[in-house]
C-alpha positions in Angstrom: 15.8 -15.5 -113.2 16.7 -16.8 -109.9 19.8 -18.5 -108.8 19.6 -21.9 -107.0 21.5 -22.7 -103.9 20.8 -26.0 -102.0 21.6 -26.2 -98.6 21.3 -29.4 -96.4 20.6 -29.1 -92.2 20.1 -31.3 -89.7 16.6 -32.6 -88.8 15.8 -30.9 -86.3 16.6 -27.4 -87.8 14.9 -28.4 -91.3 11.8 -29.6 -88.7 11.8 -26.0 -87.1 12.0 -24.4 -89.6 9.0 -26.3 -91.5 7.2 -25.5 -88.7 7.7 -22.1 -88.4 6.6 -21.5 -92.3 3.3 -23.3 -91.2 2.5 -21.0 -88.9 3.5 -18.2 -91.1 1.3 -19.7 -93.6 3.9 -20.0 -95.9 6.3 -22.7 -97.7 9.7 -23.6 -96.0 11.6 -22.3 -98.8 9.9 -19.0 -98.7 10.4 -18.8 -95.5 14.1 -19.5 -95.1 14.3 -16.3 -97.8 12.8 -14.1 -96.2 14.8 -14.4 -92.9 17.7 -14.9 -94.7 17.2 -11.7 -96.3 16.0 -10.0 -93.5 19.6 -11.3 -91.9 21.9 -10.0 -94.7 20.0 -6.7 -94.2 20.6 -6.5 -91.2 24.6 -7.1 -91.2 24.5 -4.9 -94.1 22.6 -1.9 -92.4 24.7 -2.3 -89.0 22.3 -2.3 -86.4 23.2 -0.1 -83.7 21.3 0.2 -80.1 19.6 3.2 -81.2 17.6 0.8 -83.5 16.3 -1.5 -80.9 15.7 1.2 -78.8 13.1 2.4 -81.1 11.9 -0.9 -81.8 11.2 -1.7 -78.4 9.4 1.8 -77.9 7.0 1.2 -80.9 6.6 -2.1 -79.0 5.7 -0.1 -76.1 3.0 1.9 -78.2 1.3 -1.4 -79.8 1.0 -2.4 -75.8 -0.5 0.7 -74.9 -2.7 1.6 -77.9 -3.4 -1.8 -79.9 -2.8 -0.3 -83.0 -0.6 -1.5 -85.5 0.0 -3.4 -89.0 -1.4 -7.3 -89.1 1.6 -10.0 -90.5 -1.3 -11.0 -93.2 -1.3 -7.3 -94.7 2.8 -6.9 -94.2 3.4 -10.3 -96.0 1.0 -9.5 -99.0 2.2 -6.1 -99.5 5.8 -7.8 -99.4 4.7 -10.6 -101.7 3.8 -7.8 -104.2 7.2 -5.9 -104.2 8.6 -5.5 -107.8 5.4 -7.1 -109.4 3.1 -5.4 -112.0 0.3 -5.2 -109.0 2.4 -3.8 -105.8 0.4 -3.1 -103.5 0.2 0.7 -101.4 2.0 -0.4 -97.8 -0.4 -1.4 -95.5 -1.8 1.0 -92.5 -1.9 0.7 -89.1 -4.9 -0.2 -87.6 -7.1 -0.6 -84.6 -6.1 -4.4 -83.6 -7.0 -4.7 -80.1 
């Protein structure tokens, strides 16, 4: 069962961040969970500069080879985390 926690913010942040979801194709309140997640995570796993340096090599690699993992298949195999149907992760792929 989930908790509720209501949070109020000013118009302009509540208007980028509604914005945002939209172009994720997802609702405002999903949205805001997800990166709030994906922000406790990341305090919690201590980020070091090793960690970006990686990710900005496997940034490199997308650059140079086009192949990698499209938001669409990421979000759907996230969306199915801890359901009856979770789905295999999702493969790279030829995307340019």
């Amino acid at each position: 069962m989930a908790d509720t926690l209501t949070v109020s913010l000013p118009a302009p942040l509540a208007d980028e961040i509604r914005a945002a979801a939209e172009a994720r194709g997802m609702a405002p309140e999903e949205y805001v969970r997800v990166q709030l997640a994906f922000d406790v995570a990341a305090q919690n796993d201590g980020w070091a500069d090793e960690d970006v340096a990686k990710d900005e090599a496997i940034a490199e690699e997308f650059d140079r080879t086009g192949v990698g993992v499209p938001w669409e298949d990421v979000r759907a195999w996230m969306l199915s985390w801890g359901t009856e149907n979770e789905l295999p992760a999702p493969r790279p792929r030829k995307l340019r």
